[in-house]
C-alpha positions, 0 to 999 in steps of 0.5 A, a space after each residue: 500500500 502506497 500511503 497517503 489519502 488517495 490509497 486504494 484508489 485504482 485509476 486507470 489512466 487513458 490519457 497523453 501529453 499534459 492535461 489528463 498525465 497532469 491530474 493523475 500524477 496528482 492523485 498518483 502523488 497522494 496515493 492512488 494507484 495510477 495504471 497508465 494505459 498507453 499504445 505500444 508506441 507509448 505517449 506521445 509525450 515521451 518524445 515531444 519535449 526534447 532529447 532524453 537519456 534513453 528514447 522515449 524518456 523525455 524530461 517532462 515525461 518524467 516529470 509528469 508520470 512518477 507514481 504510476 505503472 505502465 501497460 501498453 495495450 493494443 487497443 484496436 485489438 480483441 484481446 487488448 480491448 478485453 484486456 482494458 474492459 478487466 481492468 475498468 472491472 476492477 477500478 475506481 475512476 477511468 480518466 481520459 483526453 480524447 475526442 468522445 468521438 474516439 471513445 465511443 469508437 473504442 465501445 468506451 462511453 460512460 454507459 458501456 462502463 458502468 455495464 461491467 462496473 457501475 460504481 465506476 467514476 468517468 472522467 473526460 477531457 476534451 477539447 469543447 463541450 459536445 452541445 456546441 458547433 465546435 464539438 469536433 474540434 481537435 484542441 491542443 493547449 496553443 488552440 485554446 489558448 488563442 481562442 479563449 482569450 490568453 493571447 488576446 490578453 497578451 495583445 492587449 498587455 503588449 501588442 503582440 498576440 501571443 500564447 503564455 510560454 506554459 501549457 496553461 489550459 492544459 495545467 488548468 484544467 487538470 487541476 479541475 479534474 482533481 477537484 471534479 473526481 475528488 468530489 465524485 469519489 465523496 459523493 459514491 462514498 455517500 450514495 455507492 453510485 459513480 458518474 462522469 465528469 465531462 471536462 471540455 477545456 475550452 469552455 474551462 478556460 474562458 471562464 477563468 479569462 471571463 471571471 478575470 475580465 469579462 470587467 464592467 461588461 459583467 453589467 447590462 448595459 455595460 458600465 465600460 469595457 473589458 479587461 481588468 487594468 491592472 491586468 493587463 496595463 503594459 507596467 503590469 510587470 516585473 519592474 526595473 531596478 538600478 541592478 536588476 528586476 524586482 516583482 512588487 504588488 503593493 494594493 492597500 494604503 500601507 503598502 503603497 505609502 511605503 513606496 511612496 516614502 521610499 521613492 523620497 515622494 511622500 506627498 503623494 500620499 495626500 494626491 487625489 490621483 493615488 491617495 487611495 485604492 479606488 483612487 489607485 486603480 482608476 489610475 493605474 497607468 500613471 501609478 505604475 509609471 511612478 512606481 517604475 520610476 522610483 524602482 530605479 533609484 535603488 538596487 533590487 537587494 535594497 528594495 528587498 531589505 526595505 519591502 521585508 521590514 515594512 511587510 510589502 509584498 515583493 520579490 526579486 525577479 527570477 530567471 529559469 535557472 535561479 528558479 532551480 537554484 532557489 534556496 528556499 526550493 532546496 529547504 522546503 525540499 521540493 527537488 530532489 535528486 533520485 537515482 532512476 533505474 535507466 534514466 540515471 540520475 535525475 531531478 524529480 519534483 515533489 509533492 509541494 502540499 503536506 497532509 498531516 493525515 500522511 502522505 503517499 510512503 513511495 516514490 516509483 520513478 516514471 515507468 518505460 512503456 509496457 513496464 508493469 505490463 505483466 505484473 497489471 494483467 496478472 493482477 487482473 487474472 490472467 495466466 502466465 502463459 496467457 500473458 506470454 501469448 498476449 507478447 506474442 500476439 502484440 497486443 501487448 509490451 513486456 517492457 519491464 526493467 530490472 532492478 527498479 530503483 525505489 527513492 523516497 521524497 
């Protein structure tokens, strides 16, 4: 048993790339027993994200996939079918990221599950909600970015379009995935029933833009136009210092008087312009620019030491790599270095949210494709020589590697 409050939990993982790896490395983090069903050529992830020690072994594959085993099935086959419909038989959530469409040519809806497993708990994530004329699109992160309005936020902000350097609908909706299935799960523990969750990621993300700046055309008739100001104003960034950058958010009257004083301007404390927050806002540009202007007079390491004594919020500016070599990262221990069994050695990122009831007791490094295709089907019943047969077949990958390294985080 792996520990922490998702133990017991099977889940059986259909899912590629970011948004549905994303939410079962989460579960899988926190205890749950992630089977990673995966085709015989693997996720695509494996081989996107850049050069590897070994094929197939991709650094945000490893990242994204730790905590879980892997069995590779041929799907479109018979008995690679048959062999994923036991599995659902004995598992708790199904959680996939592909078109419904696709799902349905599978014979794997919501409604051919529960025949075999009616407390079975189905989790799709796709690209748009099925009501609507953009049903059938295909939808990657860069898609949904552009037409649910980050890159117009972008255009806005600096006048140029352009996508948030992250896959962030695909991490934003695997985050609520978590939160749907976590409730899913409650729920059967009250009535024994389970259900699916449909997960479009479009409709998703809008509302996160919408909620941030739908703005004053929340009203009707509108008050004004979109956008939140102090979102998107071209000053809403890290500001420069006389020797670096320095990331400030100062809101409230203490916070901003400090500024004020410290930027040797105190009697803007008393100017109508910024005397206040609702003063503040109505002018945001022209706070930013002074605040700007004032960043300039000192260096990062001495705005620090005064935004710490006064209780402003601030940090100095970090790049990628004094990210990694983050001093507070190293303490609270959120990077590790851990010996993987074919990779070597290799930065595995942890678990950053502490359960006082207690966390998963393990870490398994992220699996080869097919890795623990033999031990999961004989879990779910199958004969030695049955499994040997699947091999030979290809329906299946014996893809184990010897000696698995197991490291604590």
């Amino acid at each position: 048993m792996a520990g922490g409050p998702l133990d017991g939990v099977r889940i059986i993982d259909l899912t590629s790339v970011v948004v549905g790896p994303l939410a079962t490395q989460i579960m899988a983090d926190y205890g749950a027993d992630v089977i990673k069903v995966e085709a015989l050529s693997g996720d695509i992830m494996r081989g996107l994200a850049g050069r590897s020690v070994t094929a197939g072994m991709s650094a945000k594959f490893l990242h994204l996939n730790h905590n879980k085993r892997s069995i590779a099935l041929d799907l479109k086959h018979p008995n690679g079918h048959a062999a994923l419909l036991k599995l659902i038989a004995g598992a708790d959530v199904v959680v996939w990221n592909m078109r419904p469409a696709a799902i349905a040519r599978l014979k794997l809806r919501y409604e051919d599950m529960r025949k075999i497993n009616p407390k079975i708990i189905s989790c799709g994530m796709y690209g748009f909600g099925q009501n609507g004329r953009y049903r059938n699109k295909a939808a990657y992160d860069s898609i949904i970015q552009g037409s649910a309005g980050f890159a117009a936020l972008n255009h806005r902000a600096t006048g140029t379009p352009r996508y948030v350097p992250m896959v962030i609908a695909d991490r934003s909706v695997g985050l609520i995935a978590v939160q749907m299935i976590a409730m899913c799960l409650f729920q059967r523990e009250r009535t024994g029933q389970g259900q699916s969750i449909e997960l479009p990621m479009f409709e998703n993300t809008a509302k996160a833009v919408l909620e941030e700046h739908m703005y004053l055309r929340t009203f009707e008739p509108p008050l004004g136009p979109t956008g939140d100001p102090r979102l998107i104003d071209p000053g809403a960034r890290p500001i420069a210092t006389k020797d670096g950058w320095i990331c400030i958010t100062a809101n409230t009257n203490q916070q901003a008087f400090v500024i004020f004083d410290a930027i040797g301007r105190p009697e803007l404390k008393s100017d109508s312009r910024l005397c206040s927050l609702e003063a503040r806002f109505a002018n945001t540009a022209e706070y930013y620019a002074i605040r700007a202007e004032g960043m300039k007079l000192k260096t990062t390491t001495e705005w620090m030491e005064i935004f710490d004594k006064a209780d402003v919020p601030a940090m100095p500016y970090k790049t990628l790599e004094e990210l990694i070599d983050d001093p507070h990262l190293k303490e609270v221990g959120l990077l590790r270095l851990t010996d993987h069994p074919t990779e070597g050695k290799v930065w595995s990122i942890g678990t950053p949210n502490k359960l006082s009831g207690g966390d998963r007791r393990d870490f398994l490094p992220a699996p080869k494709v097919g890795q623990q295709s033999v031990e999961i089907l004989g879990e779910a019943g199958y004969s030695d020589a049955e499994i040997e047969q699947l091999v030979v077949m290809g329906v299946t990958i014996d893809g184990s590697v010897k000696e698995p390294a197991v490291d604590n985080l």
